[in-house]
C-alpha positions as CSV (number, residue, x, y, z in Angstrom):
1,X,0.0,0.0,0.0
2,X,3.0,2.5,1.1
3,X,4.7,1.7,-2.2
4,X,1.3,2.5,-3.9
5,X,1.0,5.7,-2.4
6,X,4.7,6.8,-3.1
7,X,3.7,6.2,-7.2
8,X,0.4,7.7,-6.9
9,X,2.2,10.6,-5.3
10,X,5.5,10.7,-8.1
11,X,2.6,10.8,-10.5
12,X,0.9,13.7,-9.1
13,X,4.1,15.5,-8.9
14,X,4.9,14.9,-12.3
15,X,1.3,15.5,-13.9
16,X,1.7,19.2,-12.5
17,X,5.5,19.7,-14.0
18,X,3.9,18.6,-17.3
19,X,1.0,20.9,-16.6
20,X,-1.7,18.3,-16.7
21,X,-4.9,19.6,-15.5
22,X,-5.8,18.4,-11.7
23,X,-9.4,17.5,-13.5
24,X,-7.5,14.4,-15.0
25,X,-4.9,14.2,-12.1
26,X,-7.1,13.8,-9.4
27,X,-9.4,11.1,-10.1
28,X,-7.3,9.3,-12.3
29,X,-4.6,8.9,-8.9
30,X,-7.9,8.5,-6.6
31,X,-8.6,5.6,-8.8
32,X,-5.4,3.7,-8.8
33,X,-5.1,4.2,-4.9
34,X,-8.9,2.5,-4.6
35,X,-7.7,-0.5,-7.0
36,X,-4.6,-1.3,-4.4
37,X,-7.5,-1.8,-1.7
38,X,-7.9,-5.6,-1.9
39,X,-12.1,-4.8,-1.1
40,X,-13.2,-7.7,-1.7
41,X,-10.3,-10.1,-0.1
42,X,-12.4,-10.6,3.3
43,X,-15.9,-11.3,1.3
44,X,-13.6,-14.2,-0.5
45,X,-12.1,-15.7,2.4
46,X,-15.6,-15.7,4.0
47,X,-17.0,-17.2,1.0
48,X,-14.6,-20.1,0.5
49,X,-14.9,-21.2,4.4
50,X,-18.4,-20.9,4.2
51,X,-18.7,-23.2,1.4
52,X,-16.3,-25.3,2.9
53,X,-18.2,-25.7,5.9
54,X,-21.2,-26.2,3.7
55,X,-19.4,-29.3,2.1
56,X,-18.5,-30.6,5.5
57,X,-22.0,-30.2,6.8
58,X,-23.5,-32.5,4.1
59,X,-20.8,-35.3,5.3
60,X,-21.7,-35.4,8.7
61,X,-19.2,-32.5,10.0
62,X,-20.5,-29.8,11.6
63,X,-18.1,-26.6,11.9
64,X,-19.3,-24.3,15.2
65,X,-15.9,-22.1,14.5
66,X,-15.9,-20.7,10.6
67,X,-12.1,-20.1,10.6
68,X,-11.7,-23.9,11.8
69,X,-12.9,-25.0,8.4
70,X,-9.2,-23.4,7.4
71,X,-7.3,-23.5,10.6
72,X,-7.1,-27.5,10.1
73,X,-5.3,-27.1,6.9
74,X,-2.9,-25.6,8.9
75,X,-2.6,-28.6,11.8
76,X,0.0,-30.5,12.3
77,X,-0.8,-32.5,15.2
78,X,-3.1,-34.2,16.3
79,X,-4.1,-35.5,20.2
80,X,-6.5,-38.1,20.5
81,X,-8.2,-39.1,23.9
82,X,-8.2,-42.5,23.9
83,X,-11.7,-43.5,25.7
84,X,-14.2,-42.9,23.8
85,X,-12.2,-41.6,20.8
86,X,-9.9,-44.6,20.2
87,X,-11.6,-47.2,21.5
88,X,-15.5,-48.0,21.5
89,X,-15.9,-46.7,25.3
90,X,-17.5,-49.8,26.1
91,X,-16.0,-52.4,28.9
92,X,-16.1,-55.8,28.0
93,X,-15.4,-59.2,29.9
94,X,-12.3,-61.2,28.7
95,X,-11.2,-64.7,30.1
96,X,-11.6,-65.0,33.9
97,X,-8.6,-66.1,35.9
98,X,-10.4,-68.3,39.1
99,X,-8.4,-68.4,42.5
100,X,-8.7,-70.9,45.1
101,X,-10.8,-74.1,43.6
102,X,-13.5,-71.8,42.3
103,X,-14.5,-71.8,39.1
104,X,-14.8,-69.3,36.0
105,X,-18.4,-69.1,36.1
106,X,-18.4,-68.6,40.0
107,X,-16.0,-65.5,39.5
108,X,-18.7,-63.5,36.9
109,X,-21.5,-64.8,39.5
110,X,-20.0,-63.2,42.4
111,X,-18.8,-60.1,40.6
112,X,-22.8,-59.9,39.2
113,X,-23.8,-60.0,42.8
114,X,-21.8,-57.0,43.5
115,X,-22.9,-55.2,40.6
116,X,-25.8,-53.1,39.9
117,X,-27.3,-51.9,36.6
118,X,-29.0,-49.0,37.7
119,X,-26.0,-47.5,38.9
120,X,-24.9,-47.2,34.9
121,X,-21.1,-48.0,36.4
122,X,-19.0,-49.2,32.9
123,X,-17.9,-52.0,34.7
124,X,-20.9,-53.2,36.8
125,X,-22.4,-52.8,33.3
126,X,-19.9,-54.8,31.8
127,X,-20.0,-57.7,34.3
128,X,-23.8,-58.0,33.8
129,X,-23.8,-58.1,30.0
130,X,-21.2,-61.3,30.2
131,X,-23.3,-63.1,32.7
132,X,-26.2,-62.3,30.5
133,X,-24.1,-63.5,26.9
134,X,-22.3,-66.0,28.2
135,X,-25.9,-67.8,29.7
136,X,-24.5,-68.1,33.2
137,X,-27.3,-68.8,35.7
138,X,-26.6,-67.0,38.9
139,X,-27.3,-68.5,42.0
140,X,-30.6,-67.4,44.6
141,X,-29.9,-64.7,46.4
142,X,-31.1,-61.9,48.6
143,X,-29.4,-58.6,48.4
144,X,-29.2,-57.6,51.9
145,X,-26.8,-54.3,51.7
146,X,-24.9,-52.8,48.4
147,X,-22.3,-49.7,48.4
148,X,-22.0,-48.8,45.3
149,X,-17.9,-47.9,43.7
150,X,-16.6,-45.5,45.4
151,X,-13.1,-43.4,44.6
152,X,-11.6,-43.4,47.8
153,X,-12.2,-47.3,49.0
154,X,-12.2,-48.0,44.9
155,X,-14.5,-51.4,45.7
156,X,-18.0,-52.4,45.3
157,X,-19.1,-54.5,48.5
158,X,-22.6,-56.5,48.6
159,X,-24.3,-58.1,52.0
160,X,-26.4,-61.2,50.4
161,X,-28.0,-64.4,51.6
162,X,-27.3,-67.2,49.9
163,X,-29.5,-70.1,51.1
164,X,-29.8,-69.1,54.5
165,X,-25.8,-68.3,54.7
166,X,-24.5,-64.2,55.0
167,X,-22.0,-63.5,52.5
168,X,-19.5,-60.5,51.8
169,X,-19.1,-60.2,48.2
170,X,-16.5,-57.6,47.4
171,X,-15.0,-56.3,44.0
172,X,-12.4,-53.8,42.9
173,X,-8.9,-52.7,42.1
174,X,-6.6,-55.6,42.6
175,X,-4.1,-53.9,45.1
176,X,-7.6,-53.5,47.7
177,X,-8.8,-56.5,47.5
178,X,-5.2,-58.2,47.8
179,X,-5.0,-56.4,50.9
180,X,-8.4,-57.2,52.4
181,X,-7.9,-60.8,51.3
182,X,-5.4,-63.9,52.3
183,X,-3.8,-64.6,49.5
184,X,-1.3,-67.9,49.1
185,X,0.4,-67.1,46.2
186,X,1.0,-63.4,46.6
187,X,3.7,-63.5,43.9
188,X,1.4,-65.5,41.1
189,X,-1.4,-62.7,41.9
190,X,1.1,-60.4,41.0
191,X,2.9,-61.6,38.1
192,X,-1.3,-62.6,36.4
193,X,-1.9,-58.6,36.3
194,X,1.2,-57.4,35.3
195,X,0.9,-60.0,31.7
196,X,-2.9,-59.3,32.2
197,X,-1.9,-55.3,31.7
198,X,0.5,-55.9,28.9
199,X,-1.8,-57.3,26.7
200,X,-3.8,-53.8,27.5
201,X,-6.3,-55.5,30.4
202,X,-7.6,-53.0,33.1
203,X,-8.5,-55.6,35.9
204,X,-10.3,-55.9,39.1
205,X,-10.4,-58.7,41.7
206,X,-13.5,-60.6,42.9
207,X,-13.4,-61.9,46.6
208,X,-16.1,-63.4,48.8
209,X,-16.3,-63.9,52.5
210,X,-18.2,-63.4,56.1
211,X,-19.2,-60.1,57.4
212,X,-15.9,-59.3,59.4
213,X,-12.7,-60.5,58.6
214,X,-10.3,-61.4,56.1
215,X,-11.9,-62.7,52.8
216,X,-11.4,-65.2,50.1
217,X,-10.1,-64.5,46.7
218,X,-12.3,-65.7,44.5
219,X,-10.6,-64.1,41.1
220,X,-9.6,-61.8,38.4
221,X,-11.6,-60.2,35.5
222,X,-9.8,-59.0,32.9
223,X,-11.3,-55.6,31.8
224,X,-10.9,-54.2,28.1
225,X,-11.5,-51.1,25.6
226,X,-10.9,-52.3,22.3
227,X,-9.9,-49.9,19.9
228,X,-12.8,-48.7,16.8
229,X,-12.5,-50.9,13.7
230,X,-11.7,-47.6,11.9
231,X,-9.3,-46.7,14.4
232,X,-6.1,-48.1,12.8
233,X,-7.2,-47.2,9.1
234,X,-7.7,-43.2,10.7
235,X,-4.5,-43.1,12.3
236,X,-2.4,-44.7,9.4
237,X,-4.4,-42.1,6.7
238,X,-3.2,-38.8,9.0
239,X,0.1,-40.3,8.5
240,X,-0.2,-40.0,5.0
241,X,-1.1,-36.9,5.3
242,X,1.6,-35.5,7.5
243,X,-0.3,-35.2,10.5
244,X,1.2,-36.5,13.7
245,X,-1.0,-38.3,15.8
246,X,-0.8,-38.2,19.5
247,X,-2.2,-40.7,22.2
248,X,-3.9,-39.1,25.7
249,X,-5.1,-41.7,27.9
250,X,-5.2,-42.0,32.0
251,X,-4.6,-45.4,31.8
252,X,-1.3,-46.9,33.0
253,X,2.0,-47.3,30.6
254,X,1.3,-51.1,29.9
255,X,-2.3,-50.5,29.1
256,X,-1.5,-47.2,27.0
257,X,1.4,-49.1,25.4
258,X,-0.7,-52.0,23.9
259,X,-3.8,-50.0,22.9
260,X,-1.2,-47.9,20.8
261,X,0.3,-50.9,19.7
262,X,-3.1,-52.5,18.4
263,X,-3.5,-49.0,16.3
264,X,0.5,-48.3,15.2
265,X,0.2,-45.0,16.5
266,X,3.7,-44.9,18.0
267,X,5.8,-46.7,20.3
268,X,7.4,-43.2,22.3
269,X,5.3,-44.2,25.5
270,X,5.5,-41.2,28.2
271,X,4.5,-40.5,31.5
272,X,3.1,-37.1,31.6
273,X,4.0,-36.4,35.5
274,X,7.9,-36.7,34.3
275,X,7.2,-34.6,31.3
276,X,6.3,-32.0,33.9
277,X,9.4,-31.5,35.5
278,X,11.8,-30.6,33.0
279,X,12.9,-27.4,31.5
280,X,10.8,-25.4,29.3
281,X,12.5,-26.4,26.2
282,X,12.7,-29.7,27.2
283,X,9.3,-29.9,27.8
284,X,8.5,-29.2,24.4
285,X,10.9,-31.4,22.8
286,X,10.1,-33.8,24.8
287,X,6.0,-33.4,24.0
288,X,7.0,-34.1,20.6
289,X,8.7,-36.5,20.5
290,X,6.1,-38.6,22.4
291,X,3.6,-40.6,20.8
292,X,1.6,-41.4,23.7
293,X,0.5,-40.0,27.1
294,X,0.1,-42.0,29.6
295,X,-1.3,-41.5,33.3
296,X,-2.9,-37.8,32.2
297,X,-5.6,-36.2,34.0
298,X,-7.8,-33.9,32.9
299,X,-5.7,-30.6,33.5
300,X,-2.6,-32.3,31.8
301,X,-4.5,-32.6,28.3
302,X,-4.4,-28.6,28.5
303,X,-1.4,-28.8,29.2
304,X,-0.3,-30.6,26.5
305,X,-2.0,-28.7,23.9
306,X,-0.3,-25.4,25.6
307,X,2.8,-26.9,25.2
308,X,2.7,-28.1,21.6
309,X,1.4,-24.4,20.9
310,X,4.4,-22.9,22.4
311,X,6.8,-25.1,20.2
312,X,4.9,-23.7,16.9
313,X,2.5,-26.5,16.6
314,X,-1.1,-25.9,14.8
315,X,-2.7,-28.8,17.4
316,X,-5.9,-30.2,16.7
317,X,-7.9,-32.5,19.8
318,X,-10.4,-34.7,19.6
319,X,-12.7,-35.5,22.8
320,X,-15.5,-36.6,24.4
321,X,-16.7,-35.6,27.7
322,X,-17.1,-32.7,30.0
323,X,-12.9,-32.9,31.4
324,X,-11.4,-32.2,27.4
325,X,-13.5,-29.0,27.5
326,X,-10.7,-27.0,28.2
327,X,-8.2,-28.3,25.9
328,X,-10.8,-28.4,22.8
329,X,-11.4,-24.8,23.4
330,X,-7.0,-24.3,23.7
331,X,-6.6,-26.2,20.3
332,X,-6.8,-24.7,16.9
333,X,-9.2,-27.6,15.7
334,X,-11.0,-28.9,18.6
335,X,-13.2,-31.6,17.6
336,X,-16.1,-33.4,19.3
337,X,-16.8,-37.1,18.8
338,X,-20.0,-38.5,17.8
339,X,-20.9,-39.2,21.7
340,X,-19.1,-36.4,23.0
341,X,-21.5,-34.5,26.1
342,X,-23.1,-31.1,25.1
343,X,-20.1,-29.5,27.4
344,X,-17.4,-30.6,24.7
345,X,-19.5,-30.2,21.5
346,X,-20.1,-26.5,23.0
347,X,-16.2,-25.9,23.3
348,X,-15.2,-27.7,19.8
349,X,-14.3,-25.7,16.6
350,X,-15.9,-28.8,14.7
351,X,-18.6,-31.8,15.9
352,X,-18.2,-35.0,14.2
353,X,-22.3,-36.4,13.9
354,X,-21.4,-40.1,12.4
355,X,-19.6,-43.0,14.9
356,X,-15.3,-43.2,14.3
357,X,-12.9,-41.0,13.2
358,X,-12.8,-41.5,9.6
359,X,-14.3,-37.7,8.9
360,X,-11.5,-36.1,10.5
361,X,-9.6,-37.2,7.3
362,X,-12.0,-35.8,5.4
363,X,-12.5,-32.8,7.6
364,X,-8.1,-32.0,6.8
365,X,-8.6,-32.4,2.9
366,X,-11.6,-30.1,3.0
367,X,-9.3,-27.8,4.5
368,X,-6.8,-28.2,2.4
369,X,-8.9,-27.4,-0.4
370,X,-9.9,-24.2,0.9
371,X,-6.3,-23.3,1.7
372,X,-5.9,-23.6,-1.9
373,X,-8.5,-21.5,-3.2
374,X,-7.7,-18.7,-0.6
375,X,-4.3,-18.9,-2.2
376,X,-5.1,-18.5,-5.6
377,X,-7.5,-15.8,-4.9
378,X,-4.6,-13.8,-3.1
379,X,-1.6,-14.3,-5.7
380,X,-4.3,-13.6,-8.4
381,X,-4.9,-10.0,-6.1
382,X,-1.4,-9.3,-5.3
383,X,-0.9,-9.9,-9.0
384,X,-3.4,-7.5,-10.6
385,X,-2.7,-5.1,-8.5
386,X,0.6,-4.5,-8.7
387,X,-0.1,-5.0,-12.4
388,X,-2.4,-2.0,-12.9
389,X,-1.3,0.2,-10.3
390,X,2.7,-0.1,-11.5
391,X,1.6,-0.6,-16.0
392,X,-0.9,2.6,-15.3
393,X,1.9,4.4,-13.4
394,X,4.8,4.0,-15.5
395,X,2.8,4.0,-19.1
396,X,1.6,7.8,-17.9
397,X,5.4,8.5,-17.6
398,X,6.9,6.9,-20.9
399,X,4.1,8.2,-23.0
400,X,2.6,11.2,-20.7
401,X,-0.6,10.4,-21.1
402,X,-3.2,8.0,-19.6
403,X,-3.3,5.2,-21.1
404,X,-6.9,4.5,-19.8
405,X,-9.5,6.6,-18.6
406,X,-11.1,6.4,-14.9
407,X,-14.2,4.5,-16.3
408,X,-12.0,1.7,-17.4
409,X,-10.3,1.4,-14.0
410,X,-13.6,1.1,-12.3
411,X,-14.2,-1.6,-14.7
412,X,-11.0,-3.3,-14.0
413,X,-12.4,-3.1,-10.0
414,X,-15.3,-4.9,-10.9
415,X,-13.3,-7.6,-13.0
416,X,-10.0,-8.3,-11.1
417,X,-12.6,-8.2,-7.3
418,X,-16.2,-9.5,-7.8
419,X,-16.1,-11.7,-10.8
420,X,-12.5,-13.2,-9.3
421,X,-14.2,-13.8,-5.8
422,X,-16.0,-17.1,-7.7
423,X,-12.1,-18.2,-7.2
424,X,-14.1,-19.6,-3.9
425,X,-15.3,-22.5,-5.8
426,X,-12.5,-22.9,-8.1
427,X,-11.5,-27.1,-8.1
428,X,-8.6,-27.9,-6.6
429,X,-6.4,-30.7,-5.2
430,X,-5.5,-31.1,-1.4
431,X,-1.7,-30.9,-0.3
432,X,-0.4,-34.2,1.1
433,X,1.8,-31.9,4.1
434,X,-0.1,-29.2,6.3
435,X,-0.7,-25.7,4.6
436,X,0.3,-22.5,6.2
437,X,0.2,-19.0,4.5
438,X,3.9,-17.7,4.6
439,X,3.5,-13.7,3.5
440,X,7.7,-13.9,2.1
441,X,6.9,-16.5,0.2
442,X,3.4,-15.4,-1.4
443,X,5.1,-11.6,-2.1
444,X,8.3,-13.4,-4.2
445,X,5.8,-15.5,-5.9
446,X,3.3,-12.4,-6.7
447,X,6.4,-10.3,-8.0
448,X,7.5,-12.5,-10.4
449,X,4.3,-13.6,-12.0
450,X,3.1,-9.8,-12.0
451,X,6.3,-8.8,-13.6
452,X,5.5,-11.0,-16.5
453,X,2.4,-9.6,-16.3
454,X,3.2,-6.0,-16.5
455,X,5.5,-6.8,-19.3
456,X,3.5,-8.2,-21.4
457,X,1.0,-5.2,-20.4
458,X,3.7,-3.0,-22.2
459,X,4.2,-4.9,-25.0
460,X,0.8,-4.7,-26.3
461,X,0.5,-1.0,-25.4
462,X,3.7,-1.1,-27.8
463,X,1.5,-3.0,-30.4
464,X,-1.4,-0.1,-29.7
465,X,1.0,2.7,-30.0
466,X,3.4,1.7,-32.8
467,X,2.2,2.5,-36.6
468,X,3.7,-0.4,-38.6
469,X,1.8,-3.0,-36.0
470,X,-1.5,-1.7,-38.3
């Protein structure tokens, strides 16, 4: 604009040495100033995220956050909460482990006892729907007293009568119930939930016994997650397209390690409470190097996304529930799952409607797309511009005269803003690497073009002007 002003201003000058009248002078410079004014630049931009978001919308991708539609060009990271986003957020049964002569079936029927479905507890949920598929007939009993799960005691205990007989039925984390129970082979109880959690098994112990006392171990239920079907085929097309994806879980570094495993996200397992110690700059080199996050809570997935932000990131988060909030609102793309509560749909840039995560790869080439059009409608301005503003310019002062009249640089407004602005729909290929405008890089490309531009501008004003050319 400044170097605009500095020719509009030579021009003046020299109009008046060559005694031009200020009748042509003046509107013929007011002109040129209006046609460096990009009007219609911001209408454009508009236009092609709104379109883009349009396009989303009609595949199940709803964008809260206009400027998202673009901002995930840009994104170069992705964080992905495992529970609910990864995996199917459902807790399932695997292959009881029985203790102490009892029997597979008698560890589900004991755990059932201590479970209740109205509580909607994943796990008492999960227990009941095994008993239920696997046909297992519990035995008669009378519910005499039932404490739901609680966080400090982490245990469910049951009072029931079984035939006349008062039992303690008690289930929970394995290190509460080993404690509460006499155990003979503390080292075998042990070494079953360390393999159990390398395969990726959350587990809790079952144990029955009298009212007071020490009680009986009756046995272990292995407790699993399993990743979405689509949740490999996502993670290995982001890679594709240059996104890094991230794993955020709360779950232990065993369990983290082989839910990552089962999707090839990474194997750069990290505990997040180290992470926090270091150095600033180690801290964010550290963050990206990590593939996944293990033992977060709720406050650290801010974190992280602060962290990735500070180390020049464009960080994009997907989540479900009321604690990600705060980091989907952080995050240059925050997106909402199909599940995700009203809280985190509310604080996500976009909200996914259909089950998985296979639209988030649609959601980046969309993106990309737009990126591209808002590219090409920018070099094509920064082009024109400089092409009528310097050809208009420098014509008046090889020839002294205009060249055109202010009529026909109105008309070049309309042409080179308003009909260009359909640019917006202009068909265009995604980029397989993340898109960021870089203004250095645009300029170089925009003075180059335009100066072949402006020379072929001169060369037919040459043909116009020159006598034998007719």
């Amino acid at each position: 604009m400044l170097f605009d002003v500095s020719l509009v201003i030579t021009l003046f000058i020299y109009s008046l040495l060559l005694k031009v009248s200020l009748s042509e002078i003046l509107p013929f410079s007011l002109i040129v100033l209006i046609a460096s004014v990009p009007l219609a630049l911001p209408a454009t931009f508009t236009i092609a995220m709104a379109l883009g978001s349009l396009e989303l919308s009609k595949k199940g991708i709803l964008v809260t956050r206009l400027t998202a539609a673009e901002d995930i060009a840009s994104m170069d990271v992705l964080n992905l909460d495992k529970t609910g986003t990864i995996t199917e957020n459902r807790m399932r049964v695997g292959d009881p482990i029985p203790f102490n002569g009892f029997t597979k079936e008698d560890v589900v029927k004991f755990a059932y006892m201590a479970s209740d479905e109205a509580s909607h507890d994943p796990i008492d949920t999960a227990v009941i729907m095994c008993l239920r598929e696997n046909n297992i007939a519990p035995e008669k009993y009378e519910r005499i007293e039932f404490k739901p799960f609680d966080p400090s005691t982490k245990r469910t205990e049951a009072i029931v009568n079984i035939n006349g007989k008062i039992i303690r039925v008690v289930k929970g984390a394995p290190q509460v119930i080993a404690q509460m129970s006499e155990i003979l082979d503390i080292q075998k109880y042990h070494s079953i939930l360390e393999k159990l959690s390398k395969k990726g098994y959350r587990t809790i112990s079952v144990a029955i016994g009298d009212k007071e006392g020490k009680l009986k171990l009756v046995g272990i239920l292995p407790l699993y997650d399993r990743p979405r079907k689509d949740s490999r085929e996502f993670i290995n097309e982001i890679k594709k397209l240059n996104v890094k994806p991230k794993m955020v879980t709360g779950d232990n570094v065993l369990i983290a390690g082989e839910i990552a495993r089962q999707v090839d996200i990474g194997n750069v397992i990290c505990d997040i409470n180290t992470i926090k110690q270091l150095e600033e700059k180690d801290r964010i080199k550290k963050i990206e190097e990590c593939d996944v996050f293990a033992e977060v809570f709720p406050e650290d997935k801010y974190f992280i996304v602060k962290t990735l932000q500070d180390g020049g990131h464009y960080v994009g988060m997907t989540g479900d529930g009321v604690n990600d909030a705060p980091a989907l609102k952080q995050a240059e793309v925050g997106i909402a799952v199909a599940n995700a509560t009203d809280v985190a749909k509310a604080s996500a840039s976009i909200v996914l409607t259909h089950e998985g995560l296979t639209d988030i790869v649609e959601a980046i080439k969309t993106g990309r797309r737009i990126y591209q059009r808002i590219l090409t409608y920018t070099l094509n301005k920064i082009i024109k511009t400089l092409q009528v503003v310097i050809f208009l310019t420098l014509s008046f002062f090889i020839v002294r005269f205009f060249v055109t009249t202010p009529f026909d640089v109105i008309l070049l407004l309309f042409l080179n803003d308003f009909v260009t602005m359909s640019i917006a729909t202009d068909n265009v290929r995604y980029s397989m690497k993340p898109e960021r405008l870089d203004a250095g890089k645009i300029v170089k490309a925009s003075l180059i073009l335009a100066f072949l531009v402006i020379i072929e501008s001169f060369f037919t004003l040459w043909l116009g002007l020159n006598p034998f050319s007719r």
